[in-house]
C-alpha positions as CSV (number, residue, x, y, z in Angstrom):
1,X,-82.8,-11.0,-2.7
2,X,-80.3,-13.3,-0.7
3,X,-76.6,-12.7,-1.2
4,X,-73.8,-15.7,-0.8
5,X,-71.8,-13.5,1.2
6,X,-70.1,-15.9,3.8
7,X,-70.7,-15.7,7.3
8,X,-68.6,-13.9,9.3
9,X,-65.9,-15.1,11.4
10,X,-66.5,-16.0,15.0
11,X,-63.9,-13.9,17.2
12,X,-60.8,-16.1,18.6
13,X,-61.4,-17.2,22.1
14,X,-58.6,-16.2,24.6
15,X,-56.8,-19.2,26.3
16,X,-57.8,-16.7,29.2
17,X,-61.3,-17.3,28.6
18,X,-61.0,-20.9,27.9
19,X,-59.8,-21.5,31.2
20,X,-61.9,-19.5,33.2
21,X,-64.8,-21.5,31.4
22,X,-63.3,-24.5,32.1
23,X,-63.0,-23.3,36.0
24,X,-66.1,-22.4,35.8
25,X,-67.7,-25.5,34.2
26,X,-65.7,-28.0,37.1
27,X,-65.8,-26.3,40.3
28,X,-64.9,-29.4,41.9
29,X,-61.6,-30.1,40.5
30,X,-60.6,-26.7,41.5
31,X,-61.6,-27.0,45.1
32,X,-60.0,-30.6,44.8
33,X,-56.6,-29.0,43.2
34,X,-56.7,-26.2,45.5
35,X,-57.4,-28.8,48.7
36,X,-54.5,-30.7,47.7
37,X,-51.8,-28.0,46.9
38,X,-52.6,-26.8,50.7
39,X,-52.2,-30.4,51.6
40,X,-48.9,-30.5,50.2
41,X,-47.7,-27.1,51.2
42,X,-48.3,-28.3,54.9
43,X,-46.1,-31.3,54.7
44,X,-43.5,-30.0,52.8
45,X,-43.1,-27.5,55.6
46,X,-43.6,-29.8,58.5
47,X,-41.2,-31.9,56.9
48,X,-38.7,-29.2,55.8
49,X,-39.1,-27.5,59.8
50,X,-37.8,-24.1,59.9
51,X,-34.7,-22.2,57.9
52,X,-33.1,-19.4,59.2
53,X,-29.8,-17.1,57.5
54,X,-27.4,-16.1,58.6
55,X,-24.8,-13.6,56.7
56,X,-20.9,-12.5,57.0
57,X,-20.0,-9.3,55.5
58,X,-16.3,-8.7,53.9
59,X,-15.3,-5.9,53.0
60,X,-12.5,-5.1,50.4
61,X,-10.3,-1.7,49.7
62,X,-10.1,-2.7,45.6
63,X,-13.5,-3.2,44.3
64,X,-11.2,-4.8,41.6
65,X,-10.9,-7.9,44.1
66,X,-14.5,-8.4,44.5
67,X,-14.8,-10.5,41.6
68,X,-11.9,-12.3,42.4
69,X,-13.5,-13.2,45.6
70,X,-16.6,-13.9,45.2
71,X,-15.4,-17.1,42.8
72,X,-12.9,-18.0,45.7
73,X,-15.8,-18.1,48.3
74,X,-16.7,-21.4,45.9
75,X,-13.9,-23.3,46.1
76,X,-14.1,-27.0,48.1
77,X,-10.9,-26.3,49.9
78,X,-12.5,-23.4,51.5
79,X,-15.7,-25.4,52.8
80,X,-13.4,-28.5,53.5
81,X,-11.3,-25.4,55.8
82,X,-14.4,-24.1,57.3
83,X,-16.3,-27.9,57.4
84,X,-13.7,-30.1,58.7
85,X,-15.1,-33.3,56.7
86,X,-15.6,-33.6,53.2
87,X,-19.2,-34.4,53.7
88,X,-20.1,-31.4,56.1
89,X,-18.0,-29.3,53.4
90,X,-20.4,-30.6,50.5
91,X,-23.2,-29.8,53.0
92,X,-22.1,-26.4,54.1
93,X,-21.3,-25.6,50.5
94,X,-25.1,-26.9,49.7
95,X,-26.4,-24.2,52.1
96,X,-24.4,-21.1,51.4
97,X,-24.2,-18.4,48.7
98,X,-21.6,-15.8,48.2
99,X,-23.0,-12.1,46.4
100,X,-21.2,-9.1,46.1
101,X,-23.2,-6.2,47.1
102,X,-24.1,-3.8,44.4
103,X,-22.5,-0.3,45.2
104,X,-20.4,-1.4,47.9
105,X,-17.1,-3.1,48.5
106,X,-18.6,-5.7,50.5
107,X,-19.4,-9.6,50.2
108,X,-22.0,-11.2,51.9
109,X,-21.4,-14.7,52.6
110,X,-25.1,-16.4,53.9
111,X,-25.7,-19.8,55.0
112,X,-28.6,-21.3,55.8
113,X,-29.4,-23.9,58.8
114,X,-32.1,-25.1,60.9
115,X,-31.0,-23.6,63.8
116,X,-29.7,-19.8,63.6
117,X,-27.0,-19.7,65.6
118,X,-25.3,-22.5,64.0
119,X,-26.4,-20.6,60.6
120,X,-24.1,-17.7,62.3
121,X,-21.3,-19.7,63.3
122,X,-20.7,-21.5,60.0
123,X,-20.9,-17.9,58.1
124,X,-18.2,-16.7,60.4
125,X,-16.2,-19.8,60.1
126,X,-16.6,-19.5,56.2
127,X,-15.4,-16.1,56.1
128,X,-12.4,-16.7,58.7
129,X,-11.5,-19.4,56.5
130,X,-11.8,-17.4,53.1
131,X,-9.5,-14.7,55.5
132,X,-6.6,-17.4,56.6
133,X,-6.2,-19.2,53.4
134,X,-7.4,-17.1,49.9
135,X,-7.7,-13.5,51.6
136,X,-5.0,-10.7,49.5
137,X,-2.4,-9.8,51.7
């Protein structure tokens, strides 16, 4: 004698599983994604050329002032200071990034350029700026 008993449940598919199936189902769209991504990776870095860092270190006696700092090190007057122009200060404030180090009393000013001695100059120039016109006395 049948029973009416319902069938059960088919188990849930992962999305995992539905996109390895679907991988494997269209090989040539992955080669053709994976073709292009590599296509784009090499212009973008032909295009983009090298980037090189370069970072200034301050260091502070009052960890209390690091904070303080590190907000100064992203005002305009200090890039127009360190730049000259207002549109090399916009630029060099583009490329450069001011982080306190963790467990120390020191701020590492980095800026980034295409060539790496001019990424060192303009890290020096930032930080003699930040020293001649926001440093604490």
């Amino acid at each position: 004698m049948a029973t009416d008993a319902p069938d059960p449940p088919c188990a849930p598919t992962s999305t995992l599983d539905r996109c390895c199936g679907a991988a494997f189902r269209h090989p040539r769209c992955v080669a053709a994604g994976a073709v292009i991504g590599l296509a784009l990776a090499v212009v973008g870095s032909l295009i983009m050329g090298p980037r090189y860092e370069a970072t200034a270190f301050l260091e502070f006696s009052e960890s209390s002032d690091l904070a303080t700092a590190e907000a100064q090190l992203s005002f305009p007057s200090l890039f127009r200071a360190a730049a000259g122009t207002d549109e090399a200060a916009a630029d060099l404030a583009h490329r450069s990034r001011a982080k306190i180090r963790k467990g120390s009393r020191l701020i590492a000013i980095t800026v980034a350029h295409s060539e790496p001695s001019s990424a060192a100059q303009e890290a020096d120039r930032l930080a003699e700026a930040y020293l001649a016109t926001l440093a604490p006395n």
